[in-house]
N, C-alpha and C positions, 0 to 999 in steps of 0.2 A: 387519236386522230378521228374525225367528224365521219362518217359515210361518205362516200365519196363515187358514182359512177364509174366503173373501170373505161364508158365511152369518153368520158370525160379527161382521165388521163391518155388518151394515143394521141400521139403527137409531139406530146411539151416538151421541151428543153425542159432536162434536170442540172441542176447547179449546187455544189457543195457550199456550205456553211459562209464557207470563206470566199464567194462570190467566185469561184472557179465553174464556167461552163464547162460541167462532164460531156456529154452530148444531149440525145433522142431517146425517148423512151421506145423503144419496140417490142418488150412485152413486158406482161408480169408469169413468174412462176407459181403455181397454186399445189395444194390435193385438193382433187378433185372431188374425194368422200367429204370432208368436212369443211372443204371452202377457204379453209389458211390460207396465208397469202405466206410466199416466201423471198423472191428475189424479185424487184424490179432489172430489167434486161434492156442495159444500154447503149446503144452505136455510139461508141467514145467522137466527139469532137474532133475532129483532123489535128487540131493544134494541140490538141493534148499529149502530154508526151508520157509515155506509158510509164516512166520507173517513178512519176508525179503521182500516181492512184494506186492505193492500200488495197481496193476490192479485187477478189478472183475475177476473172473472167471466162466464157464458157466456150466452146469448141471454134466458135464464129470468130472470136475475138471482142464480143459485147462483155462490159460490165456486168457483174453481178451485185446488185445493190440490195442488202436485205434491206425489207419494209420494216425493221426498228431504225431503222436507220432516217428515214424521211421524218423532215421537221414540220413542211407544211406542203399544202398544194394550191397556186395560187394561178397568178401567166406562170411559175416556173414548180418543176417539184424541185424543193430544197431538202438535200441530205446532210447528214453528220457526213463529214471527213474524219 
């Protein structure tokens, strides 16, 4: 995946492969020494129904979406399902 602004992702609707609106990006997870990127962190879509998504989710109730997972980033982040 190209470099990409992390200003740049807050905001976007993320969407699975399969045109499924997951929801909002609200963060990303990193370390902090070496800069990794680990999970993007998503406020699920109201219509999404939860036993529909594979990903963990973290104490909020956001998605955990690892960044192997993103296919592209465009108007939308698109992930593997």
């Amino acid at each position: 995946m190209s470099d990409i602004l992390a200003e740049n992702l807050s905001g976007k609707a993320v969407m699975g492969s399969d045109g499924t609106e997951l929801g909002m990006l609200y963060n990303v997870t990193m370390d902090l020494k070496s800069g990794q990127l680990f999970d993007l962190l998503v406020d699920p879509d109201d219509s999404l129904a939860e036993k529909s998504v594979s990903f963990d989710r973290d104490d909020a109730g956001r998605l955990r979406v690892p960044v192997n997972r993103v296919q592209a980033v465009k108007d939308y982040i698109v992930v593997q399902r």
